[in-house]
Phi, psi and omega in degrees: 000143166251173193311168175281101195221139171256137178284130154265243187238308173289334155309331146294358178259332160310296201314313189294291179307013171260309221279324170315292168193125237254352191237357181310169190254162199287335187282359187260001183271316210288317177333304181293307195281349192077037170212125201320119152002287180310318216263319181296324188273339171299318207285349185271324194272349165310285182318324171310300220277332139207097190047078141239323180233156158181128168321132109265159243235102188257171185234135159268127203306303193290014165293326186263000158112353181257191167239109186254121225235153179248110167248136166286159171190112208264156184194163188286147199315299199276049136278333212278331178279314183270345179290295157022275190292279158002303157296332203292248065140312181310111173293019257194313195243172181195165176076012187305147173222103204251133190282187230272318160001311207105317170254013169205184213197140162235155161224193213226103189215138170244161186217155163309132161262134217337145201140167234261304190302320190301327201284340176263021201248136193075019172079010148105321213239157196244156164327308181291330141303319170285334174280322200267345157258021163272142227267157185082326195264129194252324180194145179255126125238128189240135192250113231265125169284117180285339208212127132307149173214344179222139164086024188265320189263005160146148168294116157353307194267024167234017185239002180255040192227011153241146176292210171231039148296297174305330155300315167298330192274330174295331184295288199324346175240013226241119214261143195238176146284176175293173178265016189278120172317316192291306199302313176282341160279354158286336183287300170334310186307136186210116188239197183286328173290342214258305191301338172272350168271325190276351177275318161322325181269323181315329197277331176218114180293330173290333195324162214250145124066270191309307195280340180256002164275335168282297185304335155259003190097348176254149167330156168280341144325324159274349171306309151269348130325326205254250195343303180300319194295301165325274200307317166305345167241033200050020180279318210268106168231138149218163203257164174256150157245107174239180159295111184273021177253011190257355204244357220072011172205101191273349174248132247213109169210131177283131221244121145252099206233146180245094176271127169297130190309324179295321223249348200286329185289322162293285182338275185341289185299272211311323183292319181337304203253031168252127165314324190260040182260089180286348200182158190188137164217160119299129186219181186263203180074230180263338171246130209287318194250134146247110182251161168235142184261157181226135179210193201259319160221198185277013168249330157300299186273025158266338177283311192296338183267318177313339180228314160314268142021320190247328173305316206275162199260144166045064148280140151241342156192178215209094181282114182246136165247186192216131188271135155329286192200157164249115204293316183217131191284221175305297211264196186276169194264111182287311134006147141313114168300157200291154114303042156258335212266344187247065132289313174245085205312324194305319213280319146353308195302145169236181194229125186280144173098319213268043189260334105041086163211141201304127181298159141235000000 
């Protein structure tokens, strides 16, 4: 769990200017803020240190060739805690959530995409098979993201705390590769060094040169090259992973919308621009969008769905779930693993390379 920590005002103007760019040095965050250099880097790792903020490091799955899916999953109550436990643990998942009910739980899970690599990963059997024969799991449904439409570049109510002077000049410094055809087809490229730089940065977006040359093998010159080049060609992004109950809104609720094919392109742009959207996709399955909202209570999120919400064109229904808690955000589970978790032994395998994945 993490500590009992109050945001002050200049800790939201870091937290943004992470959100900006999550590998910027602290003297050049201190420069946009007006605040000593000593005082942005104490003030980052007091929060890392305890779990209230911390950088990761994301992959967008489908540069590399994968898939990334919202999976539900109802299972019987005294299940629901070591099943949990268990995904968190996964390199493979994200976003746990076990909802308020009790008895069902979503998450964030990438897969190889269909094909002779997917059939051989894992031991041949995919994840969404290992759920459907652990003892307790009453149903699986899982839904394929087509489109992120919302939330890829930071939740709004953790994005407002610099004007956009201040913002520009962090993008306007913000380091690029050359513009060279060869250089950018290498940056596109993803091998095993690359999956070991990106589980590294998942565990810390910040790490410094040193640790991530040693965790591949490359020089620190290409290290950074190989980052900038990720990121330049979007396979690379990072995230703040904070808590939004640390901002005032602490209730966390999931959005199932069944959309008409005329209306999806509207919907889509209006959640772009709703404050209370943290993340959004077209996704396949019976409901086309899924989002998840941050709001302060259950009379806010009865006006956003009852007046945003309601306002928008070919909704035809609207499933709302309410989050418990969240076992695991964006990056890997940093926490001591649970002893709960090797109850359900299927649920243990991890998937290499894959800890890297788009936030929402």
């Amino acid at each position: 769990m993490t500590q009992s920590v109050t945001l002050d005002a200049l800790d939201r103007r870091l937290i943004h200017a992470l959100q900006i760019d999550g590998r910027a040095s602290f003297s050049r965050i201190a420069d946009v803020l007006g605040a000593p250099e000593r005082t942005v880097a104490r003030r980052y790792h007091r929060l890392r240190s305890a779990l209230v903020v911390r950088v990761t490091g994301l992959v967008d799955s489908g540069r590399i060739g994968g898939l990334d899916w919202f999976v539900r999953i109802d299972c019987a109550p005294d299940s629901a805690d070591a099943l949990t436990a268990a995904l968190a643990q996964r390199d493979d998942t994200s976003w746990i959530a076990p909802l308020a009910d009790g008895t069902r739980l979503t998450c964030m899970v990438r897969t190889p995409a269909p094909g002779p690599a997917a059939a051989s990963a894992d031991g041949g059997r995919p994840l969404f098979d290992h759920l459907l024969r652990t003892p307790g799991i009453r149903d699986v449904e899982a839904a394929c993201v087509l489109r992120p439409v919302a939330g890829v570049g930071g939740w709004a109510g953790r994005t407002s705390a610099l004007d956009p002077s201040e913002q520009a000049a962090l993008l306007s410094s913000t380091p690029r590769p050359a513009d060279d055809p060869d250089e950018l087809a290498e940056a596109s490229g993803w091998g095993e060094a690359e999956a070991r730089l990106a589980g590294e940065l998942a565990r810390d977006g910040r790490a410094d040169v040193n640790r991530l040359a040693s965790v591949t093998g490359w020089s620190a010159a290409t290290v950074r090259r190989r980052v900038a080049g990720l990121r330049a060609t979007g396979v690379l992004h990072f995230e703040v992973d904070v808590d939004p109950s640390h901002f005032g809104f602490p209730l966390e609720a999931l959005l199932w919308l069944e959309v008409t094919p005329a209306a999806l392109g509207e919907v889509a742009q209006a959640l772009s621009r709703h404050a209370a959207v943290a993340f959004a996709a077209v996704v396949t399955g019976r409901a086309s969008v899924f989002a998840m909202v941050q709001c302060r209570d259950t009379d806010a999120l009865y006006d956003y769905l009852s007046v945003e919400l309601a306002a928008l064109p070919g909704i035809g229904r609207i499933e709302t779930a309410l989050v418990r808690r969240r076992a695991k955000r964006a990056g890997p589970l940093l926490l001591p693993p649970s002893s709960a978790a090797t109850t359900t032994p299927a649920m243990t395998a991890r998937r290499p390379g894959g800890r890297g994945r788009r936030r929402p």
